[in-house]
N, C-alpha and C positions, 0 to 999 in steps of 0.2 A: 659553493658558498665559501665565500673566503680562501681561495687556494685548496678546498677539500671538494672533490671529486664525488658527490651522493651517490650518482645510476650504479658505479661497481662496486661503492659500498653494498648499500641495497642488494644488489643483484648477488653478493657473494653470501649476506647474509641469508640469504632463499635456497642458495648451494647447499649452505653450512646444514640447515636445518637437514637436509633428508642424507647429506657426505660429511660426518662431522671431518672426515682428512681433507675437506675440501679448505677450509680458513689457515691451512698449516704451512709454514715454512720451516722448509730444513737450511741447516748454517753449515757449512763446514770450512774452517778455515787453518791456512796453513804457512807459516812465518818461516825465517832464518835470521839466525844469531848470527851479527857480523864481528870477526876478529879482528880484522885491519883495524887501527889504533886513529883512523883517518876517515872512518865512516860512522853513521848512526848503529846504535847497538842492534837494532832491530827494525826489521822490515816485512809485510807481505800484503801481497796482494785479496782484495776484498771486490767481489761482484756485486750488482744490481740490477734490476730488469735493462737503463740502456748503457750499463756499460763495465769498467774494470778502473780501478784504481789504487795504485800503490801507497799503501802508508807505513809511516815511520816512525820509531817510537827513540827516545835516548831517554837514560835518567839524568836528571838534575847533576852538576859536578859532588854534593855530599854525599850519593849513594853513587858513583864511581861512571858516571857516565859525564857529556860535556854538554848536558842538554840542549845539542843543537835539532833537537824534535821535539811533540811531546810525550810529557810521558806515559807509560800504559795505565797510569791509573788517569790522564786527563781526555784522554779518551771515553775509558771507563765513565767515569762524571759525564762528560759530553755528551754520553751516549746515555745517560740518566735523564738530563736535562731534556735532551731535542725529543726522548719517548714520552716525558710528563709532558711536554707543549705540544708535540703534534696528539698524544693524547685529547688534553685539552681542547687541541682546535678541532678536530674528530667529534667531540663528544659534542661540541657545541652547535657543531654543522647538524649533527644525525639529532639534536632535539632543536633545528629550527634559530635558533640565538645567531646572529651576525655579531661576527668581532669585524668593528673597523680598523682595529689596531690590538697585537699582544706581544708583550712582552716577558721574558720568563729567567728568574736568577737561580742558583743555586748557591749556595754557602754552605761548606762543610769544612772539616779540619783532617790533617791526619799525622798520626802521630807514628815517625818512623822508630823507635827505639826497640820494638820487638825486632824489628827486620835486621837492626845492627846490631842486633846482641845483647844488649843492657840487659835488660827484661822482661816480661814477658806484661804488658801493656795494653787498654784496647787499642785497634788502630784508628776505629774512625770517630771522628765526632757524630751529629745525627745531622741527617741531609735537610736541611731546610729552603723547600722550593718557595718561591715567590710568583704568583702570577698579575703582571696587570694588564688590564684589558681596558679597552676604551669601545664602548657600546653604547646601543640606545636602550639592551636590553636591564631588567630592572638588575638590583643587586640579588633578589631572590632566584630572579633565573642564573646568575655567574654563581651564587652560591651552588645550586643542582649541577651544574656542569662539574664544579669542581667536586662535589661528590659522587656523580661518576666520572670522575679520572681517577680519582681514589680507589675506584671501585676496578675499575676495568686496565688501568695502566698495567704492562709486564714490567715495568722495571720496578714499581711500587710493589706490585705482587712478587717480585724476587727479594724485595726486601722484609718483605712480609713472613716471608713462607722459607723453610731451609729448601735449596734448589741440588737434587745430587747431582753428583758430581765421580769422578772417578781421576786418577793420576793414574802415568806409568812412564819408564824413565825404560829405553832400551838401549845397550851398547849395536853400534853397526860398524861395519868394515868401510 
């Protein structure tokens, strides 16, 4: 229904229930900082079930890069955004609702002056998602869907919920 896939929905939730590791994906990923004064600051490679692709990140020229990429927090965003809409379009396939059409904005701010030093600032404004959709279904069923994407979104529930976390900085030869 609409670009979403139900039988291995379905079929993983029937997993889930008796394997709860059965619904789980592990991440691991792993970059490098480029010095050349002639390349993007940052680069690595990301997998998928069909394949491998390299991305690249620079900052903006005010925080010292020459933003010929974008940058790690517009990824970050992007990767907020495309989880709340495929959320969305998920949530709305698995209760039966066709989207003939959706579209999904995000508006946020961020405020770099902690990162340069001034001081000590929040950084972000609050993420305001926008969905619109074009259906025959009522506005009470787009309402429900959008209450479970609230509900069920991980990038929502990461902004919900503190996510730990761990740093470690190693010198190597």
């Amino acid at each position: 229904m609409h670009n979403v896939r139900l039988n291995p929905i379905q079929a993983k939730i029937e997993e889930a229930q008796e394997n709860p590791v059965a619904a789980s994906l592990e991440f691991n990923f792993e970059g490098s900082w480029h010095t050349e004064k002639d390349n993007v600051q940052f680069s690595g490679d990301v997998q998928f079930p069909q394949g491998e692709l390299t991305l690249s990140a620079d900052f903006p020229p005010f925080l010292g890069g020459e933003g010929r990429a974008p940058s790690a927090l517009t990824y970050c965003f992007f990767g907020a955004l495309s989880c709340y809409g495929s959320t969305f379009a998920t949530q709305a396939a698995m209760a039966g609702v066709e989207l003939e059409s959706m579209t999904i904005s995000l508006d946020l701010g961020v405020d770099f002056r902690t990162a340069l030093g001034v001081g000590d600032f929040p950084p972000m404004t609050g993420f305001n998602f926008k969905v619109k959709v074009k259906s025959d279904a009522s506005d009470a069923d787009i309402q429900k869907v959008k209450q479970l994407t609230d509900e069920r979104c991980p990038a929502i529930w990461a902004m919900n919920n503190p996510v730990p976390h761990t740093t470690a900085a190693e010198l190597v030869d």
